[in-house]
C-alpha positions as CSV (number, residue, x, y, z in Angstrom):
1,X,138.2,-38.8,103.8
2,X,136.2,-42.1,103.2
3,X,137.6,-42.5,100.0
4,X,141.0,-42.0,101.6
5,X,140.6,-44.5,104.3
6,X,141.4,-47.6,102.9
7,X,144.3,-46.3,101.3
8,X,145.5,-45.5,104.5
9,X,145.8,-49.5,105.5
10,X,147.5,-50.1,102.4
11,X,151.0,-50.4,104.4
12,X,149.7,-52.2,107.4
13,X,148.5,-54.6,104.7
14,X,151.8,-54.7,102.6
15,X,153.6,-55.1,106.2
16,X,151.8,-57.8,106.7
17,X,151.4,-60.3,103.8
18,X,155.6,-59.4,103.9
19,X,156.4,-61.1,107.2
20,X,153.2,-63.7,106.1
21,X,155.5,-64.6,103.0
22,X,158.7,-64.6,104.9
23,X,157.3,-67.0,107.6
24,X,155.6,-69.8,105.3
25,X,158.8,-69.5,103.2
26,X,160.6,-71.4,105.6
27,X,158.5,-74.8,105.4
28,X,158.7,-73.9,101.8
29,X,162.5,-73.6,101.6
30,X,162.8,-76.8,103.7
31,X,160.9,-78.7,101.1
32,X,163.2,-77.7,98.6
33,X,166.1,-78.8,100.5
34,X,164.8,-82.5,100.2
35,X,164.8,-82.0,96.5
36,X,167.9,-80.4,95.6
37,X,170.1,-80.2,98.8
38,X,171.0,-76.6,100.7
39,X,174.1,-75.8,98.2
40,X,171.8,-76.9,95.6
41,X,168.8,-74.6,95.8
42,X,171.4,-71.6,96.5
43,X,172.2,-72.2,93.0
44,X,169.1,-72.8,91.0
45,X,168.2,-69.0,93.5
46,X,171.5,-67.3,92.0
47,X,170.2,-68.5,88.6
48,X,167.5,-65.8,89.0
49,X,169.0,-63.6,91.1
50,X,170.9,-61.3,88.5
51,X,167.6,-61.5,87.0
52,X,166.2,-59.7,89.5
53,X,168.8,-57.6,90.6
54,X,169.2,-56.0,86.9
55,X,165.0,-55.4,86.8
56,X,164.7,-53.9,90.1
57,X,168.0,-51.6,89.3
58,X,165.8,-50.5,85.6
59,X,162.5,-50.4,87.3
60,X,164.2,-47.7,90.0
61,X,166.6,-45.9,87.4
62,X,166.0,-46.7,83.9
63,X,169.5,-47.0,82.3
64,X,171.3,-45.0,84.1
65,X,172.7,-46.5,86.6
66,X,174.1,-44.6,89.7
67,X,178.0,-44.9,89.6
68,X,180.2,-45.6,93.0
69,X,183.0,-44.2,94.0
70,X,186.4,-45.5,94.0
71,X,186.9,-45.9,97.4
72,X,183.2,-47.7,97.6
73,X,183.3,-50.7,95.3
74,X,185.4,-52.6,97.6
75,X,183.5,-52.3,100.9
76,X,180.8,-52.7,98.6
77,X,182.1,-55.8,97.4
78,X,183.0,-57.3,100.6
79,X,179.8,-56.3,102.7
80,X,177.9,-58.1,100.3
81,X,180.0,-61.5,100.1
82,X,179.5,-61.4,103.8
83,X,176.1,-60.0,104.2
84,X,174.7,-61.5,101.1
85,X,176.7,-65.1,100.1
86,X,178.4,-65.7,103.7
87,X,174.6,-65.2,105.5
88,X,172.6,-67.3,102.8
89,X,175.4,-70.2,103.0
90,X,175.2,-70.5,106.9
91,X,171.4,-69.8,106.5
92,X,171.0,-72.8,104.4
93,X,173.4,-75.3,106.1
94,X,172.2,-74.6,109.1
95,X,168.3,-75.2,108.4
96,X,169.3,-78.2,106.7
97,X,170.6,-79.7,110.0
98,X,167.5,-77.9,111.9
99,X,163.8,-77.3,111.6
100,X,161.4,-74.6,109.9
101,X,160.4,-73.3,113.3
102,X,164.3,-73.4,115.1
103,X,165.3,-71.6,112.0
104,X,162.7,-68.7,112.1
105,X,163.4,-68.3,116.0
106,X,167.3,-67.8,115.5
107,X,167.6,-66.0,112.7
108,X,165.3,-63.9,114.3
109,X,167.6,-63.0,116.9
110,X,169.7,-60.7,114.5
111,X,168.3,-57.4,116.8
112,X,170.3,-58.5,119.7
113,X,173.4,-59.1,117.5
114,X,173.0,-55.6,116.3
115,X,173.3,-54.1,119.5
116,X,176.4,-56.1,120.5
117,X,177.9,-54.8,117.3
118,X,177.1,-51.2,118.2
119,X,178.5,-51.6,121.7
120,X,181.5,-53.4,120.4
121,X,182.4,-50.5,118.1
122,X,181.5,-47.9,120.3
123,X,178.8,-46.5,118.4
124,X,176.3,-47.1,121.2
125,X,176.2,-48.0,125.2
126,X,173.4,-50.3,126.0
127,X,171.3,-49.0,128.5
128,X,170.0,-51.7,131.5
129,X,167.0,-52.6,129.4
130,X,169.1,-53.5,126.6
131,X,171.3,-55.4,128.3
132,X,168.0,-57.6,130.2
133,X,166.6,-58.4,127.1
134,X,170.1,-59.5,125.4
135,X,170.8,-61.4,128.4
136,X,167.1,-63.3,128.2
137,X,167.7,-64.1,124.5
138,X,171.0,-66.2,125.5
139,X,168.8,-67.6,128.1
140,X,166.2,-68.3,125.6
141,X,168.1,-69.9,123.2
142,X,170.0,-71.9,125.5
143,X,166.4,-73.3,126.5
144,X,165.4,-74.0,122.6
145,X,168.4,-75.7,122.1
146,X,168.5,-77.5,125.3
147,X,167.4,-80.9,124.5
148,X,169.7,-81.3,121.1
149,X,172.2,-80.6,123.6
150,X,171.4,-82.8,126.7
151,X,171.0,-85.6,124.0
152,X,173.9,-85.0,122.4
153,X,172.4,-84.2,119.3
154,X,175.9,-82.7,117.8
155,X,174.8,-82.4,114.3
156,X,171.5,-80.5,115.0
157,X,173.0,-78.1,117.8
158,X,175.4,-77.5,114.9
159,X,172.9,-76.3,112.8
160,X,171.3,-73.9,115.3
161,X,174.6,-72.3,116.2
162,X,175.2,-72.3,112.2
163,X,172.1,-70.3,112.1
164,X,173.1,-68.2,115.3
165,X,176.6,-66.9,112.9
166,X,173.9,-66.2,109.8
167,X,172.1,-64.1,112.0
168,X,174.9,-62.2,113.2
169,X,176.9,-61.9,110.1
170,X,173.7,-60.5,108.5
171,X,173.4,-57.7,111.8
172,X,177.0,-57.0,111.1
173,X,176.0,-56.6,107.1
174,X,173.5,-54.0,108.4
175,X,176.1,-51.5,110.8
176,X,178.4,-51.9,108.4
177,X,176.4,-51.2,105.2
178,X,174.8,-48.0,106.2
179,X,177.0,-45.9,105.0
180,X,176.6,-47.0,101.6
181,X,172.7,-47.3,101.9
182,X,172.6,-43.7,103.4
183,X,174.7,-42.8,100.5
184,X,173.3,-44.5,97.5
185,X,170.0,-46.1,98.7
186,X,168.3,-49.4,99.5
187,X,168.0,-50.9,96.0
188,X,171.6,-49.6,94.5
189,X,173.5,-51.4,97.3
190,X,170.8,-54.5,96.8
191,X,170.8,-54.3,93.2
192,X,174.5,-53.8,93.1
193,X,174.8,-56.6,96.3
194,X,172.8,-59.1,94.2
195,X,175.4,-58.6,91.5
196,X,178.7,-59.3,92.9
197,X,177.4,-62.3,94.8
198,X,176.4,-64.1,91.5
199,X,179.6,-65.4,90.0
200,X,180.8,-66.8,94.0
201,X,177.9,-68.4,94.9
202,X,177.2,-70.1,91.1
203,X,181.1,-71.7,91.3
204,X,180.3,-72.8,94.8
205,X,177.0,-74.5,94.2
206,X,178.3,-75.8,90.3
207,X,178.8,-79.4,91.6
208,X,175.7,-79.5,93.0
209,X,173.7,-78.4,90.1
210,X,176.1,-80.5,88.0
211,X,174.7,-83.6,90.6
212,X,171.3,-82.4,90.0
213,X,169.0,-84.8,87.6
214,X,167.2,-81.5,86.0
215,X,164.5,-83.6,84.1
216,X,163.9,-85.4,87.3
217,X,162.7,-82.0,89.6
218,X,159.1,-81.6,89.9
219,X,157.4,-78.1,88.4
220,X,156.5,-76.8,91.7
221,X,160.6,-77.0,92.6
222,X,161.2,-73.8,90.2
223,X,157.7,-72.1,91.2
224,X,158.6,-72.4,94.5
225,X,162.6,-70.9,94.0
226,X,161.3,-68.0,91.6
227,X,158.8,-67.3,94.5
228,X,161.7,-67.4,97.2
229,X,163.8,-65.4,95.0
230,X,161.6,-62.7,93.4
231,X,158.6,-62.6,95.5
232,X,160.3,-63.2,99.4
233,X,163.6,-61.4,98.5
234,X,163.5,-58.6,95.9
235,X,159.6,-58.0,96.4
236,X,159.7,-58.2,99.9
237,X,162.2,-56.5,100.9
238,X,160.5,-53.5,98.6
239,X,157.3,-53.9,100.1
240,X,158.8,-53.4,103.4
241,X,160.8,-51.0,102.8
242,X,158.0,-49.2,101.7
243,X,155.7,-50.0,104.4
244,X,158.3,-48.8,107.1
245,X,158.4,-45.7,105.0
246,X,154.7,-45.1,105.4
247,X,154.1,-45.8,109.0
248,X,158.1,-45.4,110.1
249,X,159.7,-48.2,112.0
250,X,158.9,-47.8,115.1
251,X,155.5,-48.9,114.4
252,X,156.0,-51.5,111.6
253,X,158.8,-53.4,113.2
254,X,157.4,-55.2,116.0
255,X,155.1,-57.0,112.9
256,X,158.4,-59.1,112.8
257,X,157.8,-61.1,115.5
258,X,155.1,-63.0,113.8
259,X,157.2,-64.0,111.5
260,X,158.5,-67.2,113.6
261,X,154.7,-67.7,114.8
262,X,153.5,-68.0,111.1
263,X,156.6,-70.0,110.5
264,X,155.8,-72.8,113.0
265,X,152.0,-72.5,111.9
266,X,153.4,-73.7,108.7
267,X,155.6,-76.2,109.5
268,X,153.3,-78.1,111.6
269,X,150.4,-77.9,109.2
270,X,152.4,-78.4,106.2
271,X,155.5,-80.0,107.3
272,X,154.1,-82.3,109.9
273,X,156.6,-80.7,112.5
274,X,156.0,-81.5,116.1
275,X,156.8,-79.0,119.1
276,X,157.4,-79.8,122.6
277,X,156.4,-77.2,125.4
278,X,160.1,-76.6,126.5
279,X,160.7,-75.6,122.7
280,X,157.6,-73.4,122.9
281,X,158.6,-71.7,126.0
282,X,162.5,-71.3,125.0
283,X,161.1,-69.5,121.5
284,X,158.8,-67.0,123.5
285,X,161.5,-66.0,126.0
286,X,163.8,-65.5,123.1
287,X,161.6,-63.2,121.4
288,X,160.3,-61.4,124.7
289,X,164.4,-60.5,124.9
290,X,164.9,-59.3,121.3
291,X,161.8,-57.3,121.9
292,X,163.3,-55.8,125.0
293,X,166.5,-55.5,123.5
294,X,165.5,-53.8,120.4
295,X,162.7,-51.9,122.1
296,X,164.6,-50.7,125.6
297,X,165.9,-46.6,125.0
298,X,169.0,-46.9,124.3
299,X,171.8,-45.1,126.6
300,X,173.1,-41.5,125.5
301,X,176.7,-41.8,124.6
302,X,179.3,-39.4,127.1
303,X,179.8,-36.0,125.1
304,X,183.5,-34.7,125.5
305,X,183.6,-31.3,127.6
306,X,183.8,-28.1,125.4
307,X,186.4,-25.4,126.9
308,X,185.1,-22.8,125.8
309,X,188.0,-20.2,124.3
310,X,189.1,-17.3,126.1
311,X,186.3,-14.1,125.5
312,X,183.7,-16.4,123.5
């Protein structure tokens, strides 16, 4: 058992340095923005990206590949332009007219987004504890935002509400994907996700990188895209996969909600960016009603009443 012991931390660990990555990757993405614009870095990332998708889908099954069905490769397909290229797009214009921090808050709100979906398509009925915390996110976020809006900051509250869509395009991405994921697995629909995205997103972003004076981008411009590409995306999400397999979700998703805390850590140290206390309060009460949200039991959906037949 003492030998076993530290084992045992291994996915509290993993958990951990994940949503550490995720958070300082916002300062870091925002510093790449300055050198090669939003549309830009999407891009130089979709350069790797099929890359990455084509080792991960080798490292988990050699050369054979699983095969789809028919009736699959469409929803596939158009899950993925939403949930993949539609979500990074937005996610990238809209930090570009925002901060580190307001990013990491918003996007964060995807939980709450989720639930609305469910209750929209009948899948689930939000019980009172649900609808609390949903209700003091939009509170919460109308307090973050507050100031862009009483000074008529247009092109900033644009931003956040840009990244407000990301976040629930990407919740609608996960209801709607699970059928595929329960059927072929995490890393086929990623892998296969990844894919189909490249071509779009490279003849979207072509002008940009056509713009782009290559010999002119520092070194740490590419380190810092292979590490948002390979080591936040592909290896994260695989390390966290992993760790909510090991201690189940319940206990590893709350870890999440450091993610924004790191993020503005970073920013500030890193970035120079400042926070007022009205920001500070808006971004707790917006993560106190995810929390609630995501966390409240949910409510048991009606069951139809069963006649039964006539001498059962």
């Amino acid at each position: 058992m003492p030998d076993r012991a530290p084992a045992s931390h291994l996915p509290l660990l993993a958990a951990l340095a994940v949503v550490i990555v995720w958070g300082v990757n916002f300062p870091l993405q925002k510093a790449l923005f300055g050198q090669v614009g939003p549309i830009g870095f999407l891009g130089l990332r979709y350069l790797l990206v099929p890359f990455c998708a084509v080792a991960l889908l080798c490292w988990r099954f050699g050369t054979h590949w699983p095969r789809l069905d028919r009736q699959e490769i469409w929803p596939l397909v158009r899950l993925t332009l939403v949930g993949q290229g539609l979500h990074l797009l937005l996610s990238a214009l809209g930090m570009q007219g925002s901060t580190a921090f307001s990013a990491s808050v918003l996007l964060a709100c995807g939980p709450v987004f989720t639930l609305l979906i469910l209750r929209l398509s009948g899948i689930e009925r939000l019980s009172r504890g649900q609808v609390a915390g949903v209700a003091t996110a939009a509170a919460g976020a109308l307090l973050f935002t507050s100031d862009k809006l009483l000074s008529a900051d247009w092109q900033a509250s644009l931003g956040d509400l840009t990244l407000l869509l990301a976040a629930a395009l990407f919740s609608y991405y996960t209801v709607a994907s699970k059928p595929l994921i329960q059927h072929h697995g995490g890393v086929t629909v990623l892998g296969y996700g990844s894919l189909v995205c490249t071509l779009p997103m490279l003849l979207w972003s072509a002008p940009s990188l056509a713009a782009l004076d290559w010999a002119a981008l520092p070194g740490w411009v590419w380190t810092g895209t292979l590490w948002q590409t390979a080591g936040g995306g592909f290896l994260g999400w695989l390390a966290w996969g992993w760790a909510n397999e090991r201690r189940g979700v319940a206990r590893t998703a709350p870890l999440i909600y450091l993610m924004p805390l790191i993020a503005g850590l970073a920013a500030w140290a890193w970035g120079g960016e400042q926070f007022s206390a009205h920001k500070l309060l808006g971004a707790g009460v917006i993560l106190g009603g995810v929390a609630l949200a995501q966390f409240s039991p949910s409510r048991p959906q009606p069951q139809p009443a069963v006649t039964a037949a006539p001498g059962a």
